[in-house]
N, C-alpha and C positions, 0 to 999 in steps of 0.2 A: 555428487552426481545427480543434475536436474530432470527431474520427465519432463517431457512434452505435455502438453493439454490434451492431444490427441491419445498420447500413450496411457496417461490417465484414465484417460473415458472408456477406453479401451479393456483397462484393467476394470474398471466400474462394472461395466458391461460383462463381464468375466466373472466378475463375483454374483451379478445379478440373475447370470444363467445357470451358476451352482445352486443360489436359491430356489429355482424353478424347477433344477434335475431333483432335486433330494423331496420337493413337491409333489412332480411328477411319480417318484420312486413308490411314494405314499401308497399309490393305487394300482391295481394289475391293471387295469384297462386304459393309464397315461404313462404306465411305467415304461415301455417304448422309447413315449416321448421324451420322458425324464432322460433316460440316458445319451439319444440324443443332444439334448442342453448342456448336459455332460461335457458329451466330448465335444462339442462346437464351443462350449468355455474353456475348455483343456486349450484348444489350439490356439484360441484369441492370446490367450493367458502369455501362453509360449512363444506365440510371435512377439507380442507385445514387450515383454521381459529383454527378449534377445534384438530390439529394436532401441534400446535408451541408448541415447547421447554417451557416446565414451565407452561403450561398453562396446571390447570387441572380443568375441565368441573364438575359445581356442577350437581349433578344428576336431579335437577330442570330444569336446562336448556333442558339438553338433552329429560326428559317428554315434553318439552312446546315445543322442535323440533320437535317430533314425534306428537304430540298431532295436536300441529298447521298443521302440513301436512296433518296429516286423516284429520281436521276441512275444510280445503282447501280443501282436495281431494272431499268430501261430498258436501259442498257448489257449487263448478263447475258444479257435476253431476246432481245435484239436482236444479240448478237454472234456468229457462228458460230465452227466450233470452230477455223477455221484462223488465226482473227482473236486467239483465244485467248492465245496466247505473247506477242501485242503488245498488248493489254488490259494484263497482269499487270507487263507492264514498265514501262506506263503508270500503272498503279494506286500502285506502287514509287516511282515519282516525284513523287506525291504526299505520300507519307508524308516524303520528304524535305525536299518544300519544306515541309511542315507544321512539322516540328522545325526547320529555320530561321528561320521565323516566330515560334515559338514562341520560340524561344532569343532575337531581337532583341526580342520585345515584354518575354522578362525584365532585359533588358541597361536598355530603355530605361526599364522600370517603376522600377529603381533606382535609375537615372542617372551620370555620372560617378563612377567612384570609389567607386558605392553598392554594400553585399554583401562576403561573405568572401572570400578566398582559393579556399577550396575549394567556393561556389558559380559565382566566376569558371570555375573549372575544368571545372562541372558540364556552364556555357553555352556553355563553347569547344567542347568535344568533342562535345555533341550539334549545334550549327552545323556543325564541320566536317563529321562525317559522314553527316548532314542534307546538305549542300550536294552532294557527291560522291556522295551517290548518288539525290538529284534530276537530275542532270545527266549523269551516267553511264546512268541510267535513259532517260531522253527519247532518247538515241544509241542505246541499245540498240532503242527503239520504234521510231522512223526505221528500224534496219538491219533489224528483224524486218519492219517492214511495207513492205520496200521503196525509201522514199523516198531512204535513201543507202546505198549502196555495201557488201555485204556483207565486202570486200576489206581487210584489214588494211591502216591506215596506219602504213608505221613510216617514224617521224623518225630522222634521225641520232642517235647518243649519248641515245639514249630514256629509256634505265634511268638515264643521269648528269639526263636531265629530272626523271625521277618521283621520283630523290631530291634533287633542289637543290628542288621544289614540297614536298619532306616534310618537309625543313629549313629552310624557307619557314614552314611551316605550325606547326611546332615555335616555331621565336623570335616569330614573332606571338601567341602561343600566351603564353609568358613574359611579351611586354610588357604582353597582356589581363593575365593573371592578378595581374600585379605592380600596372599602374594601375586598370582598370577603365574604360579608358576605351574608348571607341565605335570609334575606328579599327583599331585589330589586330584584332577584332573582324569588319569590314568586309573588310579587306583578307586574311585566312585564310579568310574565306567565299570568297570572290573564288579564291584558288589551289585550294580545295578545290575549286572547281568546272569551272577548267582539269583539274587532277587526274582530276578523275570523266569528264569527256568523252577525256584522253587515255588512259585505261589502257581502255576499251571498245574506243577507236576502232583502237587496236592488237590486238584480239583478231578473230580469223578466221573465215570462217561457219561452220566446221564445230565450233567450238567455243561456239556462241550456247548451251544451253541449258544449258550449266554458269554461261554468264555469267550469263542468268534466275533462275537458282538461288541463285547469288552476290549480285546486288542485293536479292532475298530476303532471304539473310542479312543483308546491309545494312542494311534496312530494319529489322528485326528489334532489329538494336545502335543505331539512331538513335533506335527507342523506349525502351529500353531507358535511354538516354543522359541522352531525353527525361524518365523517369519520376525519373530521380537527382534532374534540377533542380526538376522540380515536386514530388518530396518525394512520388509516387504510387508503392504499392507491386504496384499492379495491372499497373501498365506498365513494372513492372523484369520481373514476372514474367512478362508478356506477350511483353515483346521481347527477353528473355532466352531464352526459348521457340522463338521465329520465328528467333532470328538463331545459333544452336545448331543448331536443325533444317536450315536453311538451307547450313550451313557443313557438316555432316553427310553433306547428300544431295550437294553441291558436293561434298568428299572422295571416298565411294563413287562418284559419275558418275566424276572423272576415271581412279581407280581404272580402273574398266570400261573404258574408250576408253587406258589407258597413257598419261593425260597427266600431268606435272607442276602440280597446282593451284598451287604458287607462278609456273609459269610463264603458265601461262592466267589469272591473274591480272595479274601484272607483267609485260603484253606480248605473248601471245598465241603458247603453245606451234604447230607447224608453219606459223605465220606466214611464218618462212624456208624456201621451199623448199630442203633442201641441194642441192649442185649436182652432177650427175652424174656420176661415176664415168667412166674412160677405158674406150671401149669400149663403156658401156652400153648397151643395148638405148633403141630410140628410142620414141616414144609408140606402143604398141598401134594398128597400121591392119587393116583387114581388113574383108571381107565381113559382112555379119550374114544370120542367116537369119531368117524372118520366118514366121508363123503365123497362121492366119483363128481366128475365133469358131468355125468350126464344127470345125476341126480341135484347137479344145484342149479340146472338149465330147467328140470322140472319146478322145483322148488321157485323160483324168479319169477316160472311164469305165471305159477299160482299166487304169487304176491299182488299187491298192490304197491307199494312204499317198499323202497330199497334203499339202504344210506350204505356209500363206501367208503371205508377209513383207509387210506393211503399210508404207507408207512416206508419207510430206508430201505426194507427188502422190494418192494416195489420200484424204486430208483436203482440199485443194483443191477436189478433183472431188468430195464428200460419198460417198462410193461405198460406204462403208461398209454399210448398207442390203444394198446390191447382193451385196456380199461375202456379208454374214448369209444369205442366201437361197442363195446357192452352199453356202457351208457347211452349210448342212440340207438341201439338194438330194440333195450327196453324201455327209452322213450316211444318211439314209432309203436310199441305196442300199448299205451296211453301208460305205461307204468311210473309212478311219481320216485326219482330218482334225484340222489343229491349226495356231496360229498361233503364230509367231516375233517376239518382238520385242528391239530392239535399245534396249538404255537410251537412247541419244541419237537414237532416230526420230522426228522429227520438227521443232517448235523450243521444246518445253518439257518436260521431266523426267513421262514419264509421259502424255505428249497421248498415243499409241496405245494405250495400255490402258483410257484417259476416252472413246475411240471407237470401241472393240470396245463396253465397257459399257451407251455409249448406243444400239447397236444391237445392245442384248441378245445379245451372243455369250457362253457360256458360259465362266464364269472359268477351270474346270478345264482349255478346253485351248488356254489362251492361255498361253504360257508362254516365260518370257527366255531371252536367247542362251545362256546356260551353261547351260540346260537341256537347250535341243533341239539344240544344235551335234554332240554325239554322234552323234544319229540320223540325222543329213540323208542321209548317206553311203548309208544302207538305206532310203531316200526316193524315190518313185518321181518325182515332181511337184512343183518347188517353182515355187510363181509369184509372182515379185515384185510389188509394186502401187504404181507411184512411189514408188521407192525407190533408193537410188544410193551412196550413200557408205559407207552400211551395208553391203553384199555386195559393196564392192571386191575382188580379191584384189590389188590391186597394194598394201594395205595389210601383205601378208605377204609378197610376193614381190619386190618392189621397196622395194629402201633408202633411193631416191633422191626419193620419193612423201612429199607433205607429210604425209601418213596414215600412213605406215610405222611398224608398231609397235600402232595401234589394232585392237583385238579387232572381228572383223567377222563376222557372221553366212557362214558355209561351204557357199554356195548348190549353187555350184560343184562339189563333191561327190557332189552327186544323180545320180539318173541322167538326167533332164531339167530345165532350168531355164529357167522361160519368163517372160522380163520382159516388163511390160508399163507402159510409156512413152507418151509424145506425141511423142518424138525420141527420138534418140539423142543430145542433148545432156548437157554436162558436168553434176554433182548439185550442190550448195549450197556444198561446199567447190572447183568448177572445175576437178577434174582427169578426164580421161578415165576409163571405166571397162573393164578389159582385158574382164571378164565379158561382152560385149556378140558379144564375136568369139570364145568357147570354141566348140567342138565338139556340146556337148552345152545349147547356149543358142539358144531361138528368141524373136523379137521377137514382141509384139503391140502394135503402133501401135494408140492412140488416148487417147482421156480416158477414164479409169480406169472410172469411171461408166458409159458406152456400153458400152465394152467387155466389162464383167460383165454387163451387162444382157443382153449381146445374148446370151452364152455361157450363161446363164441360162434364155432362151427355147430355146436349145437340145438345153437336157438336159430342160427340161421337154417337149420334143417327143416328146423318144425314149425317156418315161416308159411 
């Protein structure tokens, strides 16, 4: 089956506009644009595809084009942004069941024994990791959304599991490639998909958005995998793209947080908590002291310098809004105001800076930990907003803390620092946080949302 020169160019053009969306993606203030390029390469791509010479479009597909779109279009509109990180893992897991479908409908289209060597090879690797990251994907969706257990499961001799499944998945792998026949085939899909569900199920909650990141990548090399066997140079370049960039931002996050990517991969680096030291200090008890609305309105306006650390319970509560309004409250009153974010705030690479944006807070003084970590210290007010695992200090002061080692926003430093919670319960990754019982730390109970709202009406009083 020949292209056209047209259909070509067209495809060129297609690939040339994913380069430019993942560019654009780069920065909040073209990220817009990026997604735009996006989707105007999506449709190029799609018409182009379902335009080759000879190729004629069962009316199935074309429903499950159209169909999939509205389904798309609804789920975006309809999803808020907390829902977000478990969308995208869900989304993830499609693209994998796709390349396994795809790869058994080429298996069966040739049949026994039908096809090369090195198309047999094309079909196995895109199944296998097709499967594995359909099914690693869907655990990940359940833990983001809930339904199970953010809590690492680790099995006995885990890492002797993931590789007798790798070795597993290897000789099935030979026997495809040698017969051609349907069962190795079946049965490496089948481990690759125990596979996919156990290397998630052993990674920790405080390590979810690197794993987000990771099935990303995944997905990325499963099209990729995909485009070798259908002989598409759009979808080598596609998901060569995705699962590069993927692997990318997965290296930099762990970087950031000091974790081992190969370990938060193969098992879930601080899964074990080490065990403590003789003598060791016991979990952090103590008093907390606790602050009204009206008292952190006084407190603000006596400040100069305010930094706010946005965190997951701030996205829960949609509070953001509320935040915007504080932040131009206490600009208009010349107060130097700026927000901290922590690469892993939240549970997807980048959720706190997609909800600064969407409630127009300006880029300039939104800015990462390694930015404003210096400052905090000359900081008059920092107020956390559901947030927890990020401004541990028992991540630098304690050895014996599953976080120990992870770079953490240096709240603590300020001269006042006033979280604000619904409890004084443990954050995403379960462990106490010391910061709750400093000296220089007062609580403000409640949902994130009320609470700014109301600290809000009261600096607008005293306007």
């Amino acid at each position: 089956m020949t292209e056209l020169p047209i259909i070509t160019f067209a495809l060129l053009i297609a690939a040339v506009l994913f380069i430019l969306s993942l560019r654009g993606l780069s920065n909040q203030e073209s990220a817009r644009r990026g997604n735009v390029f996006g989707m105007v390469g999506m449709a190029i791509a799609i018409g182009a595809t379902l335009t080759i010479p000879g190729l004629s479009p069962h009316p199935l597909v074309i429903a499950a084009i159209v169909g999939g779109g509205a389904l798309g279009g609804v789920l975006a509109a309809r999803v808020g942004m907390t829902q977000m990180p478990e969308l995208v893992a869900l989304l993830h897991s499609f693209v994998g069941l796709a390349a396994v479908l795809v790869g058994f409908s080429v298996q069966l289209h040739a049949g026994p024994g039908g096809g090369h060597a090195i198309e047999h090879v094309e079909v196995f690797v895109d199944v296998l990791i097709g499967a594995l990251t359909c099914t690693g994907s869907i655990l990940a969706f359940l833990k983001l959304r809930g339904s199970v257990s953010g809590k690492p499961m680790l099995l006995p001799a885990r890492h002797l599991f993931n590789l007798s499944m790798l070795l597993g998945s290897v000789a099935m792998g030979y026997l495809y490639v040698d017969s051609g026949a349907l069962w190795p085939l079946l049965v490496g899909s089948a481990i690759a998909c125990v596979l996919g569900v156990h290397l998630v199920a052993a990674i920790g909650g405080a390590d979810m958005p690197v794993v987000v990141s990771m099935l990303n990548s995944y997905s990325g090399w499963t099209a990729a995998a995909a485009g070798f066997m259908l002989k598409n140079n759009l979808l080598i370049v596609t998901g060569a793209l995705v699962g590069s960039s993927g692997a990318i931002l997965s290296y930099i996050m762990c970087k950031a947080m000091n974790r081992s990517i190969w370990n938060v991969i193969f098992g879930g680096f601080g899964a074990d908590p080490p065990k403590a030291a003789a003598g060791a200090p016991a979990a952090p008890q103590g008093e907390v002291q606790e602050i009204d609305n009206a008292g952190l309105a006084t407190t603000l306006l006596e400040s100069a310098s305010v930094v706010i650390v946005p965190g997951y319970g701030m996205a829960v509560s949609r509070a953001q809004h509320a935040v915007r309004e504080l932040c131009e409250l206490l600009r208009a009153k010349g107060k130097l105001v700026r927000f901290a974010i922590h690469p892993v705030a939240g549970r997807l690479p980048g959720h706190m800076n997609v909800l600064m944006a969407e409630a127009n807070v300006p880029y300039d003084i939104v800015l990462e930990m390694d930015e404003i970590n210096d400052d905090l210290p000359a900081t008059d007010v920092v107020i956390v907003i559901g947030a927890n695992d990020i401004v541990n200090p028992a991540a630098e002061d304690d050895p014996t803390s599953p976080i120990a080692g992870m770079p953490v926003l240096q709240v603590w430093k300020s001269k006042l620092v006033v979280v604000n919670k619904r409890s004084r319960a443990a954050g995403y990754a379960g462990i106490d946080n010391p910061l709750f019982y400093k000296p220089n730390t007062k609580m403000l109970f409640g949902d994130a949302k009320g609470a700014i709202e109301k600290v809000v009406t009261e600096l607008r009083a005293r306007a």
